[in-house]
LOMAR-381940 format. One record per residue (C-alpha): x, y, z. Coordinates in steps of 0.2 Angstrom, whole numbers, padded with zeros to 4 digits, always signed. Layout:
REM LOMAR-381940
XYZ
...
***
This chain:
REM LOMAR-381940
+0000+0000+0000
+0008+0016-0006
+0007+0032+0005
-0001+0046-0005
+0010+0061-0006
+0002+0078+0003
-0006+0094-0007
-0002+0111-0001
-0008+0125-0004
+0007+0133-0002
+0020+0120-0001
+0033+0121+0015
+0036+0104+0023
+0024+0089+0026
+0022+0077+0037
+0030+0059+0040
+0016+0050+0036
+0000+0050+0029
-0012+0033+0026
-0019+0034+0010
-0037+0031+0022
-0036+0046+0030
-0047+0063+0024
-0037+0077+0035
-0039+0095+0035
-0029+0107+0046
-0019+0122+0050
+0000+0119+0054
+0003+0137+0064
+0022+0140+0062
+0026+0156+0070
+0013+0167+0061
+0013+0158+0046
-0002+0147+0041
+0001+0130+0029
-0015+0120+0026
-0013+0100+0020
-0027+0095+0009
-0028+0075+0004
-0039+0067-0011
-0058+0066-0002
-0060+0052-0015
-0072+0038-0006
-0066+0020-0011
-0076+0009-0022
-0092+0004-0016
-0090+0014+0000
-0100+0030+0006
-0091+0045+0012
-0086+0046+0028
-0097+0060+0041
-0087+0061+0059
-0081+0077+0061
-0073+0084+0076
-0063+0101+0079
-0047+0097+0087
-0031+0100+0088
-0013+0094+0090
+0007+0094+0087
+0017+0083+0079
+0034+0084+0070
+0039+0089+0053
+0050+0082+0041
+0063+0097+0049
+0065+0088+0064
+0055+0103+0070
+0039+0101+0082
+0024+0111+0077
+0005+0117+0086
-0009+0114+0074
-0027+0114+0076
-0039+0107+0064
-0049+0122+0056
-0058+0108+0046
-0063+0089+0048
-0054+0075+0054
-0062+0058+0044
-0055+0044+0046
-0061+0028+0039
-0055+0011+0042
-0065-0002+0033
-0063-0018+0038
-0054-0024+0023
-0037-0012+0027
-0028-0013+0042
-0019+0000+0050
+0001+0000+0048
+0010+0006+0064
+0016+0020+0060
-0001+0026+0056
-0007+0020+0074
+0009+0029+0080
+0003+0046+0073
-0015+0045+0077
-0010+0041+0096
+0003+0057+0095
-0010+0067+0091
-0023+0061+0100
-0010+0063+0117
-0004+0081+0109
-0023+0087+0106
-0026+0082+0125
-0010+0091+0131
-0014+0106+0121
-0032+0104+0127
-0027+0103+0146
-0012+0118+0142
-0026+0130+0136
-0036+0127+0150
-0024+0130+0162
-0019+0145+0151
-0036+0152+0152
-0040+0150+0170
-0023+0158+0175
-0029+0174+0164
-0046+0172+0173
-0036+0172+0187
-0023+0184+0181
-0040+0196+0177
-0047+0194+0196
-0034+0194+0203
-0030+0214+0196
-0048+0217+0196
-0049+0213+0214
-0032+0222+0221
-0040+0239+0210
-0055+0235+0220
-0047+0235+0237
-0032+0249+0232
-0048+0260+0228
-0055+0257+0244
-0043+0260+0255
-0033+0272+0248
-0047+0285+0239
-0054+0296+0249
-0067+0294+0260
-0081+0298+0248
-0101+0292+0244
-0092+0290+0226
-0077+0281+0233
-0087+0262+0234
-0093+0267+0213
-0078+0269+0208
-0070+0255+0217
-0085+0242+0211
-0077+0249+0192
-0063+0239+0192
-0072+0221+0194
-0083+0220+0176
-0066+0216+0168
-0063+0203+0180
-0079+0193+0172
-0092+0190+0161
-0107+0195+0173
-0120+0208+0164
-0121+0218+0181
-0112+0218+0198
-0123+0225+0212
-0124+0231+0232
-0140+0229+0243
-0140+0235+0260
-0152+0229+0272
-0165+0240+0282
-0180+0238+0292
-0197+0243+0286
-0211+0247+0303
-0223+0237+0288
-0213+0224+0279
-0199+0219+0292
-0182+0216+0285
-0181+0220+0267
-0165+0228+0256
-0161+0241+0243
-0151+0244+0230
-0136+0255+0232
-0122+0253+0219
-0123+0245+0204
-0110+0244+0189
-0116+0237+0171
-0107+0231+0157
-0107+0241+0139
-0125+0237+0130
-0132+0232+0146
-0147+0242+0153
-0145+0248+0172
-0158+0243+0186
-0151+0256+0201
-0165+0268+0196
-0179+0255+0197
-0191+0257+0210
-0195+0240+0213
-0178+0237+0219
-0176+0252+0230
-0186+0242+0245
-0188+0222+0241
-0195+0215+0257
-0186+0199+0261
-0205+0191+0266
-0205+0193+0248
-0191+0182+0245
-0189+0167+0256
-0177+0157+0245
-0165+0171+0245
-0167+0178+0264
-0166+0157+0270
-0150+0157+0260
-0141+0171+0265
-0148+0174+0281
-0137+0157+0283
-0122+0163+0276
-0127+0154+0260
-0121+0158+0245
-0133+0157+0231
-0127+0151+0214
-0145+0148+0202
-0153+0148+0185
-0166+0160+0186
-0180+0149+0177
-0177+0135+0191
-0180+0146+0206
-0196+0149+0214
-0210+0159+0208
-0208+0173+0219
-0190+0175+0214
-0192+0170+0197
-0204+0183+0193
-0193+0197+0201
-0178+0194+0193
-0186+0188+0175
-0194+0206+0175
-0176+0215+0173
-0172+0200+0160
-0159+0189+0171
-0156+0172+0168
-0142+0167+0179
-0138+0175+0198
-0124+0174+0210
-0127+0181+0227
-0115+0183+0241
-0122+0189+0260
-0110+0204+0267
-0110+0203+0286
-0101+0216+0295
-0098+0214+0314
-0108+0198+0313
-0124+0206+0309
-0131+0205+0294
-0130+0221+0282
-0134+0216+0263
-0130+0205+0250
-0117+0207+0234
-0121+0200+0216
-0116+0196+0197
-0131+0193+0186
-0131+0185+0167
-0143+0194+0155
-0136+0185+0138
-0137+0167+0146
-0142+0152+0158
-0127+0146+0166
-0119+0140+0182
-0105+0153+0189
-0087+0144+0191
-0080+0143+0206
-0067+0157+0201
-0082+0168+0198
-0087+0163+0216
-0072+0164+0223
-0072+0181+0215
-0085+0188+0222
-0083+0180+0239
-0067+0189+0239
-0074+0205+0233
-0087+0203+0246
-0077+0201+0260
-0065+0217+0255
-0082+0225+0254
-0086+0218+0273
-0067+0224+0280
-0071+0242+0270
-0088+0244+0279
-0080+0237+0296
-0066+0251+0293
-0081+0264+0290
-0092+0260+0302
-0073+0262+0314
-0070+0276+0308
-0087+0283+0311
-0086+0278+0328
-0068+0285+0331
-0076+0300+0323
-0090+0299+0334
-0079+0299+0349
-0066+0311+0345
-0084+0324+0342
-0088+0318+0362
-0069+0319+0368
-0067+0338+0360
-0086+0341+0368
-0079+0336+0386
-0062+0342+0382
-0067+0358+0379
-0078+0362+0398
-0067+0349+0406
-0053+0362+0400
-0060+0377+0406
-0065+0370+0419
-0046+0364+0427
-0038+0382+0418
-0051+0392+0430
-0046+0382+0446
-0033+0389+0457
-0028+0370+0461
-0014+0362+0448
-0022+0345+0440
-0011+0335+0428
-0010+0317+0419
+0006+0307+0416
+0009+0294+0408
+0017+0278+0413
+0034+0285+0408
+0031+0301+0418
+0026+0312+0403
+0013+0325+0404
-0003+0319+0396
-0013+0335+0400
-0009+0348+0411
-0019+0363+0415
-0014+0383+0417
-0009+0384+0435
+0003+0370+0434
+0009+0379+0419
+0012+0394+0426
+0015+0389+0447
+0027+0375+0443
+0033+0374+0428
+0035+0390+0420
+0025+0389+0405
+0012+0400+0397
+0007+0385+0385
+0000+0369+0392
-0001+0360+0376
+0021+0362+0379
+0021+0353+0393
+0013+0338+0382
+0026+0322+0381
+0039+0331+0394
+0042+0328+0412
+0045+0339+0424
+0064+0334+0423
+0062+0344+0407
+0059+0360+0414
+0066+0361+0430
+0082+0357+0419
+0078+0369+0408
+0075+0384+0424
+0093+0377+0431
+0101+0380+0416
+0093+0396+0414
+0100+0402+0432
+0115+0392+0435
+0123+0404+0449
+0107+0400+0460
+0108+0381+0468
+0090+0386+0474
+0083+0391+0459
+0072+0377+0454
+0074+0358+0467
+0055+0353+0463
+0059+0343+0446
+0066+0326+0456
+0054+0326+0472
+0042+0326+0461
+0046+0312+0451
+0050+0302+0466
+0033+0304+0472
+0027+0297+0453
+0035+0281+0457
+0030+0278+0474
+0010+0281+0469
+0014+0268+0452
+0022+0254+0464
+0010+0255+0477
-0007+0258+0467
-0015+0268+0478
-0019+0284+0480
-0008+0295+0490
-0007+0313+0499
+0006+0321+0505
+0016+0338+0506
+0030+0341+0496
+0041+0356+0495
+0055+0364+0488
+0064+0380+0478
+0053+0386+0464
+0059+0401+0454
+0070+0406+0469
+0055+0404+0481
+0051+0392+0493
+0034+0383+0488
+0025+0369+0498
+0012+0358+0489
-0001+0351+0496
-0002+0333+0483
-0013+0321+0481
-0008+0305+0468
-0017+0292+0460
-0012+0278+0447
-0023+0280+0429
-0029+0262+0424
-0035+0256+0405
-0052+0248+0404
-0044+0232+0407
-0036+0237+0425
-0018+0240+0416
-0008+0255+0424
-0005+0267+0410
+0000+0282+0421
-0005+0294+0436
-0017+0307+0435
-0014+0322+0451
-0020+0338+0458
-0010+0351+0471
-0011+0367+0479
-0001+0379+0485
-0002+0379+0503
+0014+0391+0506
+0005+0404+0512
-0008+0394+0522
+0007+0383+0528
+0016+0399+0535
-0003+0405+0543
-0002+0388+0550
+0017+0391+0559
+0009+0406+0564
-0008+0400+0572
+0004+0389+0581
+0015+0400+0589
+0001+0412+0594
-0007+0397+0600
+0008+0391+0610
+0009+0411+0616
-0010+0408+0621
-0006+0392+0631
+0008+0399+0641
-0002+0416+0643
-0016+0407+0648
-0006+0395+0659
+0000+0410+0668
-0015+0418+0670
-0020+0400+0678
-0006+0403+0689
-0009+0420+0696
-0030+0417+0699
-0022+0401+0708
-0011+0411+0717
-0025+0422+0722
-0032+0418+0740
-0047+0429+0735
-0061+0417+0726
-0059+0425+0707
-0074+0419+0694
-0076+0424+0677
-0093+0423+0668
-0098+0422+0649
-0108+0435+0639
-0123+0423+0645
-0117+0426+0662
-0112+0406+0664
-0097+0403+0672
-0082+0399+0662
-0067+0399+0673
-0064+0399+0691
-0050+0399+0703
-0050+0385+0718
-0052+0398+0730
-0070+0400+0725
-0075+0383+0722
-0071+0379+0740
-0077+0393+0744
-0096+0387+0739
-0091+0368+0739
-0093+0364+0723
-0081+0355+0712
-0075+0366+0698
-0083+0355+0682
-0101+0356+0690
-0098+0377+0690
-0092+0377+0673
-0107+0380+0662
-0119+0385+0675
-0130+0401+0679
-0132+0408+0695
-0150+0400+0697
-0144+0383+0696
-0132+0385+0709
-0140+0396+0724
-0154+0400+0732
-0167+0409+0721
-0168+0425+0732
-0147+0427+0733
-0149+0421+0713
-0160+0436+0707
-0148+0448+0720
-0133+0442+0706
-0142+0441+0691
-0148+0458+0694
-0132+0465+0697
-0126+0457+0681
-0138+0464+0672
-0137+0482+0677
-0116+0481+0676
-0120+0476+0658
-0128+0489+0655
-0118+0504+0663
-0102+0496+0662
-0088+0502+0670
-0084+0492+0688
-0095+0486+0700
-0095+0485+0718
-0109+0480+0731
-0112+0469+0748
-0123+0455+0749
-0123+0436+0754
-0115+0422+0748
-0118+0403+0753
-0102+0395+0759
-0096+0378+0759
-0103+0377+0776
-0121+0379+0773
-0121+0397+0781
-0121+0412+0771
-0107+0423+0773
-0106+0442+0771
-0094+0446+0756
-0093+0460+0744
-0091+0459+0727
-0080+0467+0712
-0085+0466+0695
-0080+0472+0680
-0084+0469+0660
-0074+0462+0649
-0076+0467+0630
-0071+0462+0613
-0061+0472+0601
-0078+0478+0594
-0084+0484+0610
-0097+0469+0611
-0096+0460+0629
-0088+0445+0632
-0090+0440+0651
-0090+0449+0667
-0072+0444+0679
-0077+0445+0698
-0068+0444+0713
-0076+0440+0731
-0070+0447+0747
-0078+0439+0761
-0082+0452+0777
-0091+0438+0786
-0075+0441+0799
-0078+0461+0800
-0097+0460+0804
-0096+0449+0817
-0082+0460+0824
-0090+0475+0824
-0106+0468+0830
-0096+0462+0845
-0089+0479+0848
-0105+0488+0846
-0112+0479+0862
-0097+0483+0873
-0098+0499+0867
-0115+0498+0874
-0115+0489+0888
-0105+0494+0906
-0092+0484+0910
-0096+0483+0932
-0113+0482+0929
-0116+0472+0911
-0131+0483+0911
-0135+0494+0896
-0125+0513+0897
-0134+0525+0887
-0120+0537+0888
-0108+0526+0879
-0121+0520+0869
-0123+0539+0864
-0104+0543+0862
-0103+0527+0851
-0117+0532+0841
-0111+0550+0840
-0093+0547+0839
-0080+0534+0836
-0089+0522+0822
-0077+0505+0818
-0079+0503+0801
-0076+0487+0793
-0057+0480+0791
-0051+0493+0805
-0046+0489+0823
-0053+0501+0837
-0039+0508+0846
-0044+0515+0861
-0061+0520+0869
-0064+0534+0883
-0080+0531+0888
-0091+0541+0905
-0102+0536+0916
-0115+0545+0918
-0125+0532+0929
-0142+0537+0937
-0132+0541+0953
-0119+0552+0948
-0106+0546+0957
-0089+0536+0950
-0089+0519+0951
-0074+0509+0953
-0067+0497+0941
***
C-alpha cells in the first residue's frame, strides 16, 4: 500500500506520514505563518463517504526535525474499513495526536484559568487599592466596584444594604450597581429600592445562613423567578455581606445573555470582593465611631478644660513614663514655668526644672522641685494607691509647699497606664499655720500664767460668759461654795444658789452690763458650810475688740469676819463693864462718835459714866 504524497496549498514541509485512508484538514501554525494539508476526499469503491467530524487540535513533528502546534480548522475523517488494516506508524501518529490534542487541550485550559485568574486577581487588588486608599467619599465604593466587570463576564455587579421597614420587616435596597457596555441599568428601578425579604424566602433562607446562592433563574421559585425575570436575568450569584456579625446586605453578578452556572473562580471572585467590601464597611463604620468619639472627647475636652484652667488647684495626667498627658494653666504657670499647656505635652517635669537650672545656674535654689516630684510618681505607680502628702522645695528662687494628692490612671482592662494628680499651694496657708501655732503656743503659756496668778490668788476669782455662765474659776472660789469646779463650769447663777441670793446676782449682772464700768456691792453668799457669809463683790466687764461683751471677771471678798467684829464691839460699846447693864451714855458717844468701820481695829475708847447716881464707880 503506497502512501499518498500531501497537497499544499502553499507547499513548505509535510508530514511523516500519511495513510492513504485518512481525509485530513488542518492548519500547521508556524510562527505566524499558516500552511493547510489537503488530501484526495476520494471515497473507495463501493464505500459512502465518511461523516465524523470533530474540531481538534494537535502537534506533531515535521520532516525538519521541527515540532509544530496545529489545530484542525476543518474535519478530521477517518475511515478504516474492515478490509485495510492500519500500519504502525499510522497507529503511531493518530496516538501522537490524540495525546498532543489532549496536552494542548489541558495547556489552554490551564492558560485560560490563569488569565481568569490573572484578570481577578488585578480586578480585585484595584478593587481594594480604591477602597482604601481614595478618599473617604459616597463615590469612593462606585468607583472601586469599576474595576471588577473586567474581571468577568457578569452583565451587572450589584450592592443591597439591608433595612428595616415598621410594615414589611427586613427588606433591602439597592445602592451601587456597575453594568457592562449594551447592558441596561436597574439602580434607578423602584421596585428594587425596597424588596421586602418576606418577599423572597429562597434568597433571605440562604443568605440569612451565610449561603451563597449560585441559580438559573428559570429554576427558582416563583416569587423569585418573577422578580428577577422582569429586569431579563437568567443566571444570579449572590454573596451575603456581614459586618460585625450582623447581617448588612447582599453582593451579586447577574447574566442577561445566558443560563449558566457561575465557576467557582467567579465565586471565589466575588466571595473575595465581598469580604474586601465587609473589611471596608468594618473600617467605615470604625472610623465613624472613632469620629463619633473624637466629636464627644473635644465636647468634654473643651468644659473639662475650662474648667481645670479656671481652678486655682494644679491638676495633671502622666503617663506611665512620667510624661505630661494634660496639664492645666496653673501648673503651667506655678510650677513649671510655662504659658502653654499643650508644651508641657510628652515632657516631664525633669524637662523643665532642667531647663529653669540652666537658665539660672549661679542660684543652687533656683528650681529643686523637678526630682521630688518624680520620686513621688514612682511611689504612687508601685503602690497603686492613692496617695497625699506635702511636698516642698525652691521654685523660681522661692520656697513653695504643695499640698499633693496621687493616683495611678488604669486602662479599661485594669492595666496601669499612668498617674493622674491635683495640688495646691499651701505656702502661704502653711506659713498662717506656723503662725496659728505660735500664737497658740503664746496663748497656752499666757493662759497658763494667767491659771497661775488666779491660783495664786487667795481671794475666790470667777469669770462669767456674755450669757453670764461661768467659764473659769479659781479653787479659791470653788471651796469657797463647795462645789467641784466642772459642776460650775457651764452653769447660771439659778442653778447654783438660792433663788432669792440668785435674782440679787443676776440683777447685778444685768445692770453692770448695761452701765459698764466696775462694779462693787455687799450681799450674801452661801459657803461651803451651809451658812451664808457676808462678802462684797468686784466686777468688771470684759469686751471684745468691737466693744461687744464677752464676760464679766469677779472677785469675792468675804467680810463675814468684820461683821461679826463689829457687832461684838457695838455691844461693849454699849454695855457697862461693872454692871453688864445697858450705858446709854456710851451708847450715845458710840453712836455719835467713834464708828469702827469694817477691816479697821478700834484703838482705844474713853467712855463716861453717867449712871443714874452720879457718882464714880470703881473698876
Amino acid at each position: 500500500m503506497a502512501v499518498a504524497r500531501a497537497q499544499w496549498r502553499t507547499p513548505s514541509e509535510e508530514p511523516q506520514v500519511i495513510h492513504p485512508e485518512e481525509r485530513l484538514c488542518y492548519q500547521v501554525l508556524q510562527g505566524r505563518e499558516r500552511f493547510q494539508y489537503f488530501h484526495p476526499a476520494t471515497p473507495l469503491p463501493g464505500e459512502a463517504p465518511a461523516d465524523d467530524r470533530s474540531s481538534c487540535g494537535w502537534q506533531t513533528c515535521l520532516s525538519s526535525g521541527v515540532y509544530r502546534q496545529a489545530r484542525c480548522i476543518g474535519a478530521l475523517c477517518l475511515r478504516f474499513p474492515a478490509k485495510y488494516a492500519l500500519t504502525e506508524e499510522c497507529r503511531f501518529v493518530v496516538d501522537l495526536i490524540t495525546q498532543s490534542l489532549e496536552r494542548e487541550e489541558a495547556l489552554n485550559g490551564m492558560q485560560e484559568d490563569l488569565a481568569a485568574r490573572l484578570r481577578y486577581e488585578i480586578g480585585l487588588a484595584q478593587f481594594a487599592s480604591t477602597l482604601i486608599k481614595a478618599p473617604k467619599t459616597e463615590d469612593t465604593l462606585s468607583t472601586a466596584l469599576q474595576q471588577l466587570p473586567d474581571a468577568t463576564e457578569a452583565s451587572h455587579l450589584y450592592l443591597f444594604t439591608n433595612f428595616t421597614d415598621p410594615v414589611d420587616g427586613l427588606c433591602c435596597r439597592q445602592t451601587h450597581e456597575v453594568c457592562r457596555f449594551g447592558v441596561t441599568a436597574q439602580l434607578s428601578n423602584p421596585l428594587l429600592q425596597h424588596v421586602p425579604y418576606s418577599a423572597i424566602p429562597l434568597f433571605h433562607q440562604e443568605l440569612a445562613q451565610r449561603r451563597t446562592v449560585n441559580r438559573i433563574v428559570a429554576q427558582l421559585p416563583t416569587a423569585e423567578h418573577e422578580i428577577l425575570q422582569s429586569q431579563d436575568v437568567l443566571s444570579i450569584l449572590m454573596i451575603p455581606i456581614f459586618v460585625h456579625d450582623v447581617w448588612r446586605g447582599l453582593m451579586g453578578l447577574d447574566d442577561t445573555r445566558q443560563e449558566r452556572e457561575w465557576s467557582e473562580q467567579e465565586v471565589r471572585l466575588l466571595q473575595t470582593a465581598a469580604e474586601i467590601y465587609q473589611l471596608y464597611r468594618q473600617r467605615q463604620d470604625q472610623d465613624a465611631a472613632l469620629r463619633e468619639s473624637e466629636t464627644r472627647h473635644r465636647n468634654l475636652y473643651r468644659p473639662m478644660r475650662l474648667v481645670c484652667d479656671n481652678t486655682q488647684d494644679m491638676i495633671w495626667a502622666k503617663d506611665i513614663q512620667r510624661n505630661y498627658l494634660f496639664a492645666n494653666q496653673a501648673i503651667c504657670k506655678q510650677l513649671l514655668i510655662t504659658v502653654d499647656p499643650d508644651e508641657a505635652v510628652g515632657k516631664s517635669d525633669l524637662f523643665f526644672a532642667e531647663r529653669q537650672i540652666h537658665a539660672h545656674p549661679d542660684d543652687p535654689n533656683w528650681m529643686t522641685f523637678g526630682a521630688t516630684y518624680r520620686a513621688s510618681d514612682a511611689m504612687t505607680m508601685h503602690e497603686a494607691r492613692s496617695l497625699r502628702n506635702e511636698e516642698s522645695g525652691y521654685v523660681c528662687g522661692q520656697w513653695r509647699v504643695l499640698d499633693v494628692v496621687k493616683s495611678p490612671l488604669l486602662d479599661e482592662q485594669g492595666q496601669l497606664i499612668g498617674t493622674v494628680g491635683c495640688a495646691r499651694d499651701i505656702t502661704e496657708a502653711k506659713q498662717s499655720q506656723l503662725e496659728r501655732e505660735a500664737d497658740r503656743q503664746q496663748l497656752f503659756e499666757s493662759e497658763n500664767l494667767l491659771n497661775l496668778i488666779i491660783e495664786a490668788i487667795p481671794n475666790p476669782v470667777f469669770y462669767k460668759n456674755a450669757d453670764f455662765r461661768y467659764e473659769r474659776c479659781n479653787q479659791a472660789y470653788a471651796n469657797f461654795l463647795g462645789i467641784p469646779k466642772p459642776q460650775l463650769i457651764g452653769a447660771l447663777v439659778h442653778d447654783l444658789f438660792p433663788r432669792d441670793l440668785a435674782d440679787i446676782y443676776h440683777r447685778a449682772d444685768r445692770l453692770l452690763q448695761q452701765t459698764g464700768g466696775q462694779q462693787i456691792y455687799e450681799a450674801q453668799l452661801m459657803h461651803a458650810d451651809g451658812s451664808r457669809h457676808d462678802v462684797i463683790f468686784y466686777k468688771s466687764l470684759i469686751l471684745n475688740a468691737d466693744g461687744a461683751l464677752r464676760g464679766i471677771v469677779g472677785v469675792v471678798v468675804d467680810i463675814t469676819q468684820h461683821k461679826q467684829t463689829e457687832v461684838q464691839l457695838r455691844r461693849i460699846a454699849e454695855t457697862d463693864t461693872l454692871t453688864q447693864t445697858y450705858n446709854y451714855n456710851r451708847a450715845y458717844f458710840y453712836g455719835h462718835g467713834t464708828r469702827v468701820r469694817p477691816g479697821t481695829a478700834l484703838s482705844a475708847a474713853f467712855v463716861v459714866d453717867h449712871a443714874g447716881s452720879g457718882s464714880l464707880q470703881d473698876d
